[in-house]
MDTraj code that builds the backbone (N, CA, C; nanometers):
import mdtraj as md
import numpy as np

residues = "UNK UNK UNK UNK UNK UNK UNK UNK UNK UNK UNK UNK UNK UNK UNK UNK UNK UNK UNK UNK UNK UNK UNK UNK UNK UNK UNK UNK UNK UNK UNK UNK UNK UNK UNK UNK UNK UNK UNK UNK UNK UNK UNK UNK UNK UNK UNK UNK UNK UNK UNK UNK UNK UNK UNK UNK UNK UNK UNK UNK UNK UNK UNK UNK UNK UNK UNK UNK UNK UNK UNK UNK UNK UNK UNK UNK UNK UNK UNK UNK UNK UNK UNK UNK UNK".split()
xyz = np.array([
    [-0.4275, 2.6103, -5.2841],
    [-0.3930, 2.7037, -5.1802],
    [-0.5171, 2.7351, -5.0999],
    [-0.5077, 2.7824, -4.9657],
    [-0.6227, 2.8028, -4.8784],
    [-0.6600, 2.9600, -4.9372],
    [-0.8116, 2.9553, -4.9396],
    [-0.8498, 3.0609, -4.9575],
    [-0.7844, 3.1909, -4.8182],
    [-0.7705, 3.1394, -4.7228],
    [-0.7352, 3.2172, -4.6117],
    [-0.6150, 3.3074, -4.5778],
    [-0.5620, 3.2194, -4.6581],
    [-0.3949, 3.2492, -4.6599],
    [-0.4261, 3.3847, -4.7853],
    [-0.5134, 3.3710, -4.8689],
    [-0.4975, 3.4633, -4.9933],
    [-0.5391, 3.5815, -4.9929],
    [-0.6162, 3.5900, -4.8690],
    [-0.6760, 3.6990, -4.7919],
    [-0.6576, 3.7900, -4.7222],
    [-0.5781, 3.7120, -4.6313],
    [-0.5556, 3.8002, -4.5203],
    [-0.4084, 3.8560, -4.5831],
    [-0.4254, 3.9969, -4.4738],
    [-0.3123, 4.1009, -4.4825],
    [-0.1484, 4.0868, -4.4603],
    [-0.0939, 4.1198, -4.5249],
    [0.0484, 4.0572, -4.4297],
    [0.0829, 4.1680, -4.3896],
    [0.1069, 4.1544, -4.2581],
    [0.1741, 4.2376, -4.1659],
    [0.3534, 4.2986, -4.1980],
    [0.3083, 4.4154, -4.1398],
    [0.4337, 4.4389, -4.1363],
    [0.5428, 4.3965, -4.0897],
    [0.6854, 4.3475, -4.1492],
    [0.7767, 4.2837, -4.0418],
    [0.8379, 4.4157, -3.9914],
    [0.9099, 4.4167, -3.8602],
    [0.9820, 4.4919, -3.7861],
    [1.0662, 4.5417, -3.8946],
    [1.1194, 4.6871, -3.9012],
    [1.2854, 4.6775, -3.9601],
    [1.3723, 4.6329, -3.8362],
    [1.4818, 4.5888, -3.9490],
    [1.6303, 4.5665, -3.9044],
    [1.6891, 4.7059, -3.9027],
    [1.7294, 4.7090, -3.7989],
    [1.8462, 4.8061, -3.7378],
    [1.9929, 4.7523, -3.8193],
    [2.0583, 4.8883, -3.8626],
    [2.1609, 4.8361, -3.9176],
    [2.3002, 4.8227, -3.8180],
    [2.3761, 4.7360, -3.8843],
    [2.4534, 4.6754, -3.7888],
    [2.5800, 4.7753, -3.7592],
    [2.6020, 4.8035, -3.6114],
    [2.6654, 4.8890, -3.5640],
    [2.8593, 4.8988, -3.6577],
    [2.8859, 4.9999, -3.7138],
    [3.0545, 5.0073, -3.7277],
    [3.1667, 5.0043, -3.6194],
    [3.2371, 4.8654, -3.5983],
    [3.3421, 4.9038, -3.5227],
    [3.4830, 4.8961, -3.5898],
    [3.5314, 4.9612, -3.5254],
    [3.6888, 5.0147, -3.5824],
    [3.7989, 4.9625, -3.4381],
    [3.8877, 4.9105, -3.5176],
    [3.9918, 4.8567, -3.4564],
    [4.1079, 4.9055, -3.4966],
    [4.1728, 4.9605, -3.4275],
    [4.2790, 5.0577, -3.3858],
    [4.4489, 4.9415, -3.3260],
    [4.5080, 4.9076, -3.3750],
    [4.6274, 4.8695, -3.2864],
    [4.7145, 4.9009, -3.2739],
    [4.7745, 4.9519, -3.1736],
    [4.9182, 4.9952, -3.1846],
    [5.0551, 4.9263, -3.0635],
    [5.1022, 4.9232, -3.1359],
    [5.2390, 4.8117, -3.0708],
    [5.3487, 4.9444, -3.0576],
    [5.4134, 4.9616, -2.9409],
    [5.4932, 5.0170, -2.8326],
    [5.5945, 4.9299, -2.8140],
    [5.7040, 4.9802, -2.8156],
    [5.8237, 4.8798, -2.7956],
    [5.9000, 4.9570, -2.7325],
    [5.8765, 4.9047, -2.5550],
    [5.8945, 4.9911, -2.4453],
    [6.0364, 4.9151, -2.3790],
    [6.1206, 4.9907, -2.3378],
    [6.2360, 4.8540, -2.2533],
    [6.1670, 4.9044, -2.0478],
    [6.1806, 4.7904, -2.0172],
    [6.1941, 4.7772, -1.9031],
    [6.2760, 4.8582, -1.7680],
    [6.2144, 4.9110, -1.6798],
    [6.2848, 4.9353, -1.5930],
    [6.4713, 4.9122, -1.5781],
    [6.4228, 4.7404, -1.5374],
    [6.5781, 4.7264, -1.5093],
    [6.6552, 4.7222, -1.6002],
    [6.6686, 4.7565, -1.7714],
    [6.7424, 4.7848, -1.8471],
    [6.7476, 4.8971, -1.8777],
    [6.6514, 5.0175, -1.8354],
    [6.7100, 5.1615, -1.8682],
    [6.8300, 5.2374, -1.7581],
    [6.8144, 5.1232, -1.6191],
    [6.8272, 5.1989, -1.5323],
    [7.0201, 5.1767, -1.5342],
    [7.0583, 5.3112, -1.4404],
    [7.2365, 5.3131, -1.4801],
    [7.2664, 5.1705, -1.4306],
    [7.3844, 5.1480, -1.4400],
    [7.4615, 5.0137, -1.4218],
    [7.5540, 5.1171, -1.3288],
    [7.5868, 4.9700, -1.1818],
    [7.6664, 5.0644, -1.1161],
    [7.7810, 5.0541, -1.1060],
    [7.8367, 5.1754, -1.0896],
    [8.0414, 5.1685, -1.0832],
    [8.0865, 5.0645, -1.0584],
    [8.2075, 5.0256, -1.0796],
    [8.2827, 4.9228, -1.0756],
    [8.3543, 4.9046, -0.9662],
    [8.3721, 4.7720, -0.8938],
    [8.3613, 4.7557, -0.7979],
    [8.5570, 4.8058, -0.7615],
    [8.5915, 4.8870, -0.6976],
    [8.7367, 4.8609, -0.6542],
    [8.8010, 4.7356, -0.6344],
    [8.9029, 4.7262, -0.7215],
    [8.9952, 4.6318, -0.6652],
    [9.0029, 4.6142, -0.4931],
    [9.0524, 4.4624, -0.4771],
    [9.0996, 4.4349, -0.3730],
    [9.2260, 4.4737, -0.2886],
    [9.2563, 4.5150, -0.2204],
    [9.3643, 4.5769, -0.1530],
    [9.3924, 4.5117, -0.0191],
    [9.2916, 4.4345, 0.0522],
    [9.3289, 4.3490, 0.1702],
    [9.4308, 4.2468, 0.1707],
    [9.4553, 4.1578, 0.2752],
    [9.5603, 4.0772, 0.2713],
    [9.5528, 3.9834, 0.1514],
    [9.6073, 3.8773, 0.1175],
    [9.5942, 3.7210, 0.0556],
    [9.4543, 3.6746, 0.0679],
    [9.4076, 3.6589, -0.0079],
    [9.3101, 3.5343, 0.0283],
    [9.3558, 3.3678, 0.0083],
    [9.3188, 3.3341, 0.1420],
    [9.3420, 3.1636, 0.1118],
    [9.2619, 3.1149, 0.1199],
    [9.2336, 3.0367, -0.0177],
    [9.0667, 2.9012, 0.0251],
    [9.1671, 2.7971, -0.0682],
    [9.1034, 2.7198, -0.0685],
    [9.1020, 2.5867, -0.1138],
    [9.0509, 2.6016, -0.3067],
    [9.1372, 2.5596, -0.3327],
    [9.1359, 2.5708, -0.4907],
    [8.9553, 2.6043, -0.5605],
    [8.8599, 2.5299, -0.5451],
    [8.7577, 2.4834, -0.5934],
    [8.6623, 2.6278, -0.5565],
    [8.7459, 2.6794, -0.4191],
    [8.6430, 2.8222, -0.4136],
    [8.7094, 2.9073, -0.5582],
    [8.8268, 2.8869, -0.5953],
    [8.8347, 3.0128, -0.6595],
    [8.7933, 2.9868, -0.8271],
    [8.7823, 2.8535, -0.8524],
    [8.7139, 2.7709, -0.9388],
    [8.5401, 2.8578, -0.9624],
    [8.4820, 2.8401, -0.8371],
    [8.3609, 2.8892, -0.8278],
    [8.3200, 3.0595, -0.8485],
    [8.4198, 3.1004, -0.7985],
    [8.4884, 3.2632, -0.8072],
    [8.4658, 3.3237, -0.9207],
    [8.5496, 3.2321, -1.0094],
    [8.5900, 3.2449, -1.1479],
    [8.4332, 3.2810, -1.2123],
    [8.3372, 3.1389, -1.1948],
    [8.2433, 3.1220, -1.2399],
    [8.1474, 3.2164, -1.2507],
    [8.1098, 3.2705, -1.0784],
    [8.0562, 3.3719, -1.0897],
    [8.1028, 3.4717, -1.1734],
    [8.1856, 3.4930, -1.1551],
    [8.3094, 3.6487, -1.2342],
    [8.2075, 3.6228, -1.3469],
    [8.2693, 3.5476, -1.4469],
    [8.1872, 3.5318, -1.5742],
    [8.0714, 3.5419, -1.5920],
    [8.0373, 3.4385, -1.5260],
    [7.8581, 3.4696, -1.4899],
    [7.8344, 3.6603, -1.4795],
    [7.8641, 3.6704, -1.4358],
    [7.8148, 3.8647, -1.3900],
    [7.8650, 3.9614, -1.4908],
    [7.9527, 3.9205, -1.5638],
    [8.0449, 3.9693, -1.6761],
    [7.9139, 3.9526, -1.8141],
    [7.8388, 3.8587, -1.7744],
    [7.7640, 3.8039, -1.9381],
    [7.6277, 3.8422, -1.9133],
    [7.6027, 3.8651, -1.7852],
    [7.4498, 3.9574, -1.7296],
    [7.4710, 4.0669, -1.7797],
    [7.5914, 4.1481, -1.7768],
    [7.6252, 4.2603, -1.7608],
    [7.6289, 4.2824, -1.9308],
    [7.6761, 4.1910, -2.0203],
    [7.6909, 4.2497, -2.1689],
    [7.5130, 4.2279, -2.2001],
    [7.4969, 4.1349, -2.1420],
    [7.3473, 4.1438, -2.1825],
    [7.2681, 4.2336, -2.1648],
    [7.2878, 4.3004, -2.0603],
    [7.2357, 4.4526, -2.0355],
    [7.2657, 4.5342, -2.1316],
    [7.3744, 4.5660, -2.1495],
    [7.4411, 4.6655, -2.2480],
    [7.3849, 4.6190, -2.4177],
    [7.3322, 4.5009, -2.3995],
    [7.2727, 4.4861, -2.5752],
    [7.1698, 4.5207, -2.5729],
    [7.0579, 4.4652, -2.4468],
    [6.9611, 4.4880, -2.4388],
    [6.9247, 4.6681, -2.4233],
    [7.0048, 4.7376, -2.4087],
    [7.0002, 4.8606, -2.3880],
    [7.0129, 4.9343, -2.4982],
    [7.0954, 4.8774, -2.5866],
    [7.1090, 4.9325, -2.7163],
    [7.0025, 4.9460, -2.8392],
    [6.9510, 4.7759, -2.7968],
    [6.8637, 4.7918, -2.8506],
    [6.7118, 4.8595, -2.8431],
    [6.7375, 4.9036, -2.7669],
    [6.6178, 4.9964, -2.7238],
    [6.5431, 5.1428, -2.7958],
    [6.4192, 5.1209, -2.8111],
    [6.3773, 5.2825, -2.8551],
    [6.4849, 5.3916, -2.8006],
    [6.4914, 5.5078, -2.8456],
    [6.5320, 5.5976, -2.8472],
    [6.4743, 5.6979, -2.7661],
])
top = md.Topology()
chain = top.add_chain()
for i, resn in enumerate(residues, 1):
    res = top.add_residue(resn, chain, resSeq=i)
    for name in ("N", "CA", "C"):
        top.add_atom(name, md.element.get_by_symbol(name[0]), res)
traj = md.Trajectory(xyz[None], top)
């Protein structure tokens, strides 16, 4: 071994700072949306005007929608149910 090394002083090392505590917090909210809290609106009145005449395939399409808006509409009503309180 070097005589030099056996000699000399050893310095002080710096302290270590201890390592900061963080805390993690999560919280989950189970919020519904606007357009499912909001009312659903009245029902539309029956028709009372003359006949309608189209061509078969409009009322085919008619239909479609009907249903279509009928299954938005239960979907609302589940989605609503299921909702926080």
């Amino acid at each position: 071994m070097l005589s030099a090394c056996t000699t000399s002083p050893t310095p002080e090392r710096p302290k270590i700072a201890a390592d900061p505590i963080v805390e993690n917090h999560t919280v989950t909210r189970v919020e519904c949306p606007a357009e499912v809290t909001a009312p659903t609106p009245g029902p539309v009145p029956d028709y009372a005007g003359p006949e309608v005449v189209a061509p078969p395939p409009y009322f085919v399409w008619l239909g479609r929608h009907l249903a279509r808006e009928a299954l938005l509409g239960a979907r609302i009503e589940d989605a609503r149910e299921s909702c926080p309180k």
